[in-house]
C-alpha positions in Angstrom: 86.0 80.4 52.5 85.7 83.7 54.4 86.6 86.9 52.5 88.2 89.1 55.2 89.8 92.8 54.1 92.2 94.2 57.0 92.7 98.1 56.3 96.5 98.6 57.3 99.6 97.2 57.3 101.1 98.4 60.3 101.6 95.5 63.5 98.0 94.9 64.4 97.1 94.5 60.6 100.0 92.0 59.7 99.5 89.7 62.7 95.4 89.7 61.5 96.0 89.4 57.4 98.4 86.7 58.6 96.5 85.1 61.4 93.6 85.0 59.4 95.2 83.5 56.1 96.5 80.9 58.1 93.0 79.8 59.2 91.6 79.5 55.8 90.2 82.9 55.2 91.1 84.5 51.7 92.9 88.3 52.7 93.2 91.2 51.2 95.0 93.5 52.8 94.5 97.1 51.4 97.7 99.5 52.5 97.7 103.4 52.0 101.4 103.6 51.9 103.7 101.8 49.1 105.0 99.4 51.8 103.8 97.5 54.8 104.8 98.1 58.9 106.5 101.9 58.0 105.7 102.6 61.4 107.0 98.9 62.7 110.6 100.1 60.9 110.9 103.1 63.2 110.1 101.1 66.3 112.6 100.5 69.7 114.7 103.5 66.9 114.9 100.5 64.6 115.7 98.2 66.3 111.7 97.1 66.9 111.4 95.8 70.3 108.9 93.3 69.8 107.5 92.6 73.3 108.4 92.3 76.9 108.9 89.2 79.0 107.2 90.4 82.0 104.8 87.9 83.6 101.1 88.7 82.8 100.1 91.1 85.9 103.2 93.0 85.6 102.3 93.5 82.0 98.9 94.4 82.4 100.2 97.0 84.8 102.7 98.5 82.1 99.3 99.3 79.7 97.8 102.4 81.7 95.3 102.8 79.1 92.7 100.0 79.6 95.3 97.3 80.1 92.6 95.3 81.5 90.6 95.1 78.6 93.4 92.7 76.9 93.2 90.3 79.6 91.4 87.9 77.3 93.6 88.2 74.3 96.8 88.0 76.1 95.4 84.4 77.0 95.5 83.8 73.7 98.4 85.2 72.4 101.1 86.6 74.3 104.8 87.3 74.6 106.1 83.7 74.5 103.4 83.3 71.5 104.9 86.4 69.8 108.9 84.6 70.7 107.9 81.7 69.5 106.0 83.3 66.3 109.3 85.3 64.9 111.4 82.6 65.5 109.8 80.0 63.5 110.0 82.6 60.6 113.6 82.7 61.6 114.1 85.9 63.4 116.0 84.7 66.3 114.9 86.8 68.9 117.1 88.2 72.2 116.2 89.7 75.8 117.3 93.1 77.2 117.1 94.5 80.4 113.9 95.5 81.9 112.7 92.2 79.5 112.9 94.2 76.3 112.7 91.8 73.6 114.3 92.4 70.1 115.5 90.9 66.8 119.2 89.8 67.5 119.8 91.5 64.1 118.6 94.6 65.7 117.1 95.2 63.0 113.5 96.4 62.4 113.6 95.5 58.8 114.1 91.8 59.8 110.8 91.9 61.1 108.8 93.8 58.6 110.0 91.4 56.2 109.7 88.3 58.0 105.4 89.7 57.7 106.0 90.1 54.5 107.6 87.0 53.2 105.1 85.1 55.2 101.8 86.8 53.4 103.1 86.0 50.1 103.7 82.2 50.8 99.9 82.4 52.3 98.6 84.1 49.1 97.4 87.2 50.8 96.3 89.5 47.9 98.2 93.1 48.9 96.8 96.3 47.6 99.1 99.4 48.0 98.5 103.0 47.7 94.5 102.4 48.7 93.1 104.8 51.1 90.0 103.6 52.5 87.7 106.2 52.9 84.2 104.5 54.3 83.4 100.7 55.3 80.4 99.9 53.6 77.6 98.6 56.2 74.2 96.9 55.3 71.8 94.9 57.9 74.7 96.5 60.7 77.2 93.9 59.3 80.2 95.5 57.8 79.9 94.3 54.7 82.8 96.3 52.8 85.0 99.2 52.2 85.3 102.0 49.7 88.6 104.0 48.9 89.4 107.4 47.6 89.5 106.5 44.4 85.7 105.3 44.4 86.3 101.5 44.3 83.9 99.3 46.6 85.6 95.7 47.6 83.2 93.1 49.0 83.6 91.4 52.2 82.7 88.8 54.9 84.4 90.7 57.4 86.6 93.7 57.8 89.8 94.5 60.2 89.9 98.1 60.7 93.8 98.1 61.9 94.6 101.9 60.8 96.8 103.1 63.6 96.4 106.4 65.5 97.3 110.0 64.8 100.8 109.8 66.1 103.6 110.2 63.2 101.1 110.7 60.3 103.9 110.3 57.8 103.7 106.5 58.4 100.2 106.8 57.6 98.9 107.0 60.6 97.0 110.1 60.0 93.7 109.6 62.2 91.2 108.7 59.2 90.3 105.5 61.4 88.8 107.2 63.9 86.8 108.7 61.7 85.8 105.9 59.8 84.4 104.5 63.1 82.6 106.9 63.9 80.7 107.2 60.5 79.3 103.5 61.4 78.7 104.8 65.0 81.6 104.3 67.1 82.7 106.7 70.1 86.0 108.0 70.1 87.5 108.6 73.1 89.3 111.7 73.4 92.8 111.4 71.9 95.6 112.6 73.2 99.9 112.2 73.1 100.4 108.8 75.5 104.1 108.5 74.8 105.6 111.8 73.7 108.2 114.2 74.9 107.6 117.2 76.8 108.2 121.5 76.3 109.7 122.8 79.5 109.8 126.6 80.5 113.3 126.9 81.7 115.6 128.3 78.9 118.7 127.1 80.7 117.4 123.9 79.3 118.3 123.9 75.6 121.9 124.5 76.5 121.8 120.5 77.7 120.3 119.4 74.1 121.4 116.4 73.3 122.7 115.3 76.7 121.1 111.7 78.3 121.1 111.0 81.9 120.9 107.3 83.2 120.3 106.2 86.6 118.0 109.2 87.6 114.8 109.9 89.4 111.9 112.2 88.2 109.4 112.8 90.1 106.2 114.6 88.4 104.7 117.4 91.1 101.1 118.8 90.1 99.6 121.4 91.3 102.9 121.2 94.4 101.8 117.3 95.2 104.2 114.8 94.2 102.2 112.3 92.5 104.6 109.6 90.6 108.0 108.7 90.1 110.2 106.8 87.9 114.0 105.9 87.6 115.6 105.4 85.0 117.3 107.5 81.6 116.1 110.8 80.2 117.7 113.0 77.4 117.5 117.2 77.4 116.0 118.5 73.8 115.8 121.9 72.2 112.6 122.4 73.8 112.9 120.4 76.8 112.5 116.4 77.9 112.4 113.2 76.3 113.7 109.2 76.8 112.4 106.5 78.4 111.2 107.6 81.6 109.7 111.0 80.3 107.9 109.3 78.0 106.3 106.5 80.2 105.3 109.7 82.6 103.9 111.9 79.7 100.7 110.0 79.6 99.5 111.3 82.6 101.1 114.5 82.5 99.5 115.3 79.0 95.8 114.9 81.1 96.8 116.9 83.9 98.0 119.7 81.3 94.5 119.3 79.7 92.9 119.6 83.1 94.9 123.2 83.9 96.9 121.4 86.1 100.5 122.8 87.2 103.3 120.2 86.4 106.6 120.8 87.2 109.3 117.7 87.1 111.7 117.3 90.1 114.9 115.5 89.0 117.5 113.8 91.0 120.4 113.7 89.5 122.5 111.3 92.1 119.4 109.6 93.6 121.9 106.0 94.7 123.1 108.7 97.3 121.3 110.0 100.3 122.1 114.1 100.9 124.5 113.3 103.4 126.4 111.2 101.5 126.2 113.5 98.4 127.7 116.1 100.8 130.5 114.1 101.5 131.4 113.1 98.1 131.3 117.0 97.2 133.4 117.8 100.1 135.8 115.4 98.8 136.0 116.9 95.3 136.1 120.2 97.2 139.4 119.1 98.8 140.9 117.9 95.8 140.1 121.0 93.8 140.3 123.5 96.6 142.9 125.9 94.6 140.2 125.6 91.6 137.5 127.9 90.6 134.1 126.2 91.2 133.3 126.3 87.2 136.9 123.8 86.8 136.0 121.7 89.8 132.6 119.8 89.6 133.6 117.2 86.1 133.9 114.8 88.4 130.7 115.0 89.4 128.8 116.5 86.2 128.8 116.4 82.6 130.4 119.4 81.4 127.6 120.9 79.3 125.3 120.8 82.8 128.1 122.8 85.2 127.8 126.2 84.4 124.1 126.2 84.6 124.2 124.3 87.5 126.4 126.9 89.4 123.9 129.7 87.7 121.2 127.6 89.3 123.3 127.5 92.6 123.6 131.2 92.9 127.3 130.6 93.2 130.1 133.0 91.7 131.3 130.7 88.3 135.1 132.5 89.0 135.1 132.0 93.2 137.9 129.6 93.9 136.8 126.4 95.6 138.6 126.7 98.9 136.1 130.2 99.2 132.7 128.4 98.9 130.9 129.1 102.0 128.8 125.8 103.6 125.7 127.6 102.7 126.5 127.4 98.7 127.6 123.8 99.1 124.4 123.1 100.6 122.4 124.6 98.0 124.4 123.0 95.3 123.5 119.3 97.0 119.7 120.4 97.4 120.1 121.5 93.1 121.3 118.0 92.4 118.3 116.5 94.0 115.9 118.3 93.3 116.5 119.9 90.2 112.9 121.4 89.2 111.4 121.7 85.6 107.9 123.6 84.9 106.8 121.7 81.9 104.8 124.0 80.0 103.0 121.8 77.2 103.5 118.3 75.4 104.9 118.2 71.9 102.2 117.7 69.1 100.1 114.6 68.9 101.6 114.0 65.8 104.9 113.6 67.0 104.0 111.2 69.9 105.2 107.3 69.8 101.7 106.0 71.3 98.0 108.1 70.7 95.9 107.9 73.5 92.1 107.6 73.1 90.4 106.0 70.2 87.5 103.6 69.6 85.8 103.0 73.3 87.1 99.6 74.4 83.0 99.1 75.9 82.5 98.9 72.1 84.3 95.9 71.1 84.3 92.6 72.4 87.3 91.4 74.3 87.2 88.3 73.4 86.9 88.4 69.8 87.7 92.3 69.1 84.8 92.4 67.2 82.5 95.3 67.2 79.2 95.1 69.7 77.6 97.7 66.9 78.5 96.4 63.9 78.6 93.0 63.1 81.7 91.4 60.9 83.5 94.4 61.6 87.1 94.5 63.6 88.9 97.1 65.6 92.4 96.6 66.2 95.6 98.1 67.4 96.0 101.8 68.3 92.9 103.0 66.8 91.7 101.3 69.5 91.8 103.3 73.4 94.2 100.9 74.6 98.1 102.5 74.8 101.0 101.3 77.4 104.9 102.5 78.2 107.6 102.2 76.4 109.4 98.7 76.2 107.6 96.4 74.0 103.7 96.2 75.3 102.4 98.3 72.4 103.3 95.5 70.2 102.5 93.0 71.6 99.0 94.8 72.7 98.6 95.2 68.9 99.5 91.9 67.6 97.6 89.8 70.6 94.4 92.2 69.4 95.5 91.1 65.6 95.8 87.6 66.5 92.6 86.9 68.1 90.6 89.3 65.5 92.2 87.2 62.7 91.3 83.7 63.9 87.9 84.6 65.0 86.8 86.9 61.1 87.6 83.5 59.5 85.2 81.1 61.0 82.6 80.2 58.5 
């Protein structure tokens, strides 16, 4: 019988403790926090969205950070696997749209536990409040790992399933990287993959708290549009976040890092072409032609975006409606389509969903995620460079990469 130790107890690490349990090997799964998938419970905002039901090559194309790399895994264990997985533990499962999968519970809990209940009926030996400090390696096979408090345990193989540097009050505080690369691993550069973004414009933080659905963002560096993406966004104290700011921060975190300008274009009414959006505004123009401008556009616009709006507009807040010259209609329609942010910086790593970088994917194999440098030992998860958008493909990436690791460490 294989003895296998998986450091971690966030996705990646259940799905291997488990996975390898379950074919034969005896686990012991050594957690620095005093409970298992912390992060997991904060996931989809606890709701945990588990996967996504998009077809392979659409998947692959949702994980901008060597999706490629889990070509082999996902032939292993993917999304159905992971359906299929959950639901057999008796977490009925449910699709959203854009093929968000979650718990029909909705709750994040439901999963963490379903991990949980599972290791115990396997007889996985759980160890928390270790910190593992150094994996022990003789004959460049992992043979072990030490913790803070001195104590060596003996292994066949080891999982290294720590997590990134991203919300390091789940635990996720970094220390794998540097445990790889005390046995010779490169890290790739890390940087925030998923995180929201500081803007220069003060006018800003008077929208704090306000979401926005059904827009288009458009991310302009250097004054070349380069991407887009529809979808919701919400306005923060220091500038964007939601879904589609998020997916487009990856990118725009290297371009910052580069020196690159970035400024964000936003249409706020992009299911109408200008003309159209002209006419609509002429309409409300006709219905509140005895208004002032700053009581006239709530048809049109949340109330905490109209005063800046008309600011923005160069248009008098107190001119009365019927006294709005074409010109200042005009530039009103051009604002709502192209409403333009300079972003200034991304927030802290730390407060990212998703780190970017980590263990250099030419460094493990794909098919086994075991390391090319060290034999016996595993790298899984985010401490690996592998990262992907928003809507389930981290966790699946994680427990694919967990899967495979945890059938392969317990072959004899």
């Amino acid at each position: 019988m294989q003895k296998v130790i998986v450091i971690g107890g966030g996705a990646a690490g259940l799905m291997a403790a488990v996975t390898a349990a379950q074919n034969g090997a005896e686990v012991l799964l050594l957690e620095k926090n005093d409970r298992l998938g912390k992060k997991l419970l904060i996931t989809g905002k606890g709701r945990c969205n588990v996967t996504n039901t998009a077809p392979l090559q659409d998947f692959v194309k949702n994980i901008p950070g060597n999706g490629r790399f889990l070509y082999s895994v996902f032939s292993k264990f993917f999304n159905w696997d992971t359906w299929s997985f959950f639901e057999e533990l008796n977490v009925p499962l449910k699709e959203e749209r854009g093929g968000r999968v979650f718990p029909v519970s909705d709750k994040a809990i439901d999963i963490v536990n379903a991990f949980v209940n599972l290791l115990y009926s396997l007889a996985v030996q759980i160890k928390y409040n270790e910190d593992v400090k150094e994996i022990k390696v003789e004959n460049n096979k992992a043979v072990g790992v030490v913790t803070s408090k001195g104590d060596f345990y003996k292994a066949d193989s080891v999982i290294l399933a720590t997590g990134g540097a991203s919300y390091p009050g789940t635990g996720s505080n970094g220390e794998g990287f540097k445990i790889a690369q005390a046995v010779g691993h490169n890290i790739v550069d890390l940087h925030p993959a998923l995180v929201p973004l500081e803007c220069e414009e003060d006018w800003v933080k008077n929208w704090q708290g306000l979401s926005l659905r059904n827009i288009n963002a458009k991310v302009i560096v250097d004054g070349k549009e380069e991407r887009e993406m529809f979808g919701e966004m919400l306005f923060t104290h220091f500038g964007v976040s939601g879904p589609i700011i998020l997916s487009l921060s990856r990118q725009i975190a290297l371009d910052l890092k580069a020196g690159k300008n970035v400024e964000l274009s936003i249409n706020l009414k992009p299911a109408l072409t200008r003309e159209q959006l002209d006419k609509r505004i002429c309409r409300d123009f006709e219905k509140y032609s005895r208004k002032q401008i700053k009581n006239a556009l709530h048809d049109l616009l949340p109330s905490k975006m109209i005063m800046d709006i008309i600011d923005l507009a160069v248009i008098d807040e107190d001119k009365f409606v019927n006294q709005i010259s074409k010109e200042e209609r005009e530039r009103l329609v051009d604002l709502l389509q192209n409403l333009t942010i300079t972003i200034t910086r991304t927030r802290p790593l730390s407060e990212a969903i998703v780190t970017g970088g980590g263990i250099s994917t030419k460094e493990i194999n794909p098919k086994t995620m075991e390391s090319k440098l060290i034999g016996n030992l595993y790298c899984i998860g985010e401490v690996v460079d592998v990262d992907a958008f928003t809507g389930g493909y981290n966790l699946q990436a994680a427990f694919s990469m967990g899967y495979v690791a945890g059938v392969d460490c317990a072959k004899e």
